[in-house]
N, C-alpha and C positions, 0 to 999 in steps of 0.2 A: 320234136313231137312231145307233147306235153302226156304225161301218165294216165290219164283221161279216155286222150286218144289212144294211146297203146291199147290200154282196156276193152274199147270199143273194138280196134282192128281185130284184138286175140276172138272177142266172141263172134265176130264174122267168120270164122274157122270152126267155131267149136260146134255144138250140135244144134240143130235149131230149136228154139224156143217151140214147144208144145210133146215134142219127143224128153219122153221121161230121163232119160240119160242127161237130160242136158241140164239137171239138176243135181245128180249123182255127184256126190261129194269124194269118193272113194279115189273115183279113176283123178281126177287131175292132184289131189293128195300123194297119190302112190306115184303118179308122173314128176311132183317135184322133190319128190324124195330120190326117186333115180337120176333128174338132173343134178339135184346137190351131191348124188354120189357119184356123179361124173367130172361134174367140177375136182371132188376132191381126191379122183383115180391123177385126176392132171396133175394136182399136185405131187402127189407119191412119187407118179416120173418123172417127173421135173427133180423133184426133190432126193429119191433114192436112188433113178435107173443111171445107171455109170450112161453116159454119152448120150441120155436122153435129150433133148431140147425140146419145152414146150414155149409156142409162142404168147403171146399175152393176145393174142387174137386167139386162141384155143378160150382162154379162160372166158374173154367178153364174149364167144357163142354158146357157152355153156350158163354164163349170167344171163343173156338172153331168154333161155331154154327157160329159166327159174322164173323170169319175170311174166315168161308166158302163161306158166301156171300159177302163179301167185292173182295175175291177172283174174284168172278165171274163177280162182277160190273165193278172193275178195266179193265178185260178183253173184257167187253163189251164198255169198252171206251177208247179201244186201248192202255192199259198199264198192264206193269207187276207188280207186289208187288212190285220189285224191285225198277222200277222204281217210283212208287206213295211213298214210302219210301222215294227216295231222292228227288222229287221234295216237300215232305214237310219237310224235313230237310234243305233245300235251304228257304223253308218260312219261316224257325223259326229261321235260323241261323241269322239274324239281331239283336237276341236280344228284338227286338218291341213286341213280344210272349213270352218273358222270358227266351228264352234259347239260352244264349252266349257258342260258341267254342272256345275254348283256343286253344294255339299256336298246340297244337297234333291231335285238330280235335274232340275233347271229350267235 
C-alpha cells in the first residue's frame, strides 16, 4: 500500500469532514506524542527490565500507531504523505543532514 493510501484509509476513521473536530490539530498531536511515548516505554523494557522480551512486532504496532497520526496531521496541514515525504527529502538532500543522493537519486 502506497502512503497515499494509508493516508486516505487513516481518514476514513477519523471524524468526518464538516464536524469541527475533524480539523482540531491538538487531539491527533497529543495522540502521536503518546504513541512515540509508547514506542519508547518498549524500549526501556526491552532495554532495562531484567527478563523483559519485547518483540519487534511490538515495535512495528507502535510505528503503526505514529503513522496513523502522522497520517492525519499531514492532512490537517494540507499535505499528503506523499508529499511531506518529498519535501523532506528535498531538506536532506543537501547533504547538511547527512544524506547525499548520488547520480541515480539513491
Amino acid at each position: 500500500m502506497f502512503p497515499d493510501e494509508i493516508q486516505k484509509r487513516a481518514l476514513k476513521t477519523w471524524y468526518p469532514e464538516g464536524q469541527e473536530i475533524h480539523h482540531d490539530k491538538l487531539h491527533p498531536l497529543i495522540a502521536l506524542a503518546g504513541e512515540a511515548g509508547e514506542l519508547l516505554n518498549l524500549y526501556k523494557k526491552d532495554r532495562y527490565k531484567p527478563g523483559a522480551v519485547v518483540d519487534r512486532w511490538a515495535y512495528i504496532d507502535e510505528l503503526g500507531d505514529c503513522l496513523y497520526y502522522l497520517a492525519i496531521l499531514a492532512y490537517q496541514y494540507g499535505l499528503t504523505l506523499d508529499q511531506l515525504s518529498q519535501l523532506n527529502r528535498e531538506k536532506l538532500r543537501d547533504g547538511k543532514n547527512g544524506w547525499f543522493e548520488n547520480a541515480e537519486g539513491l
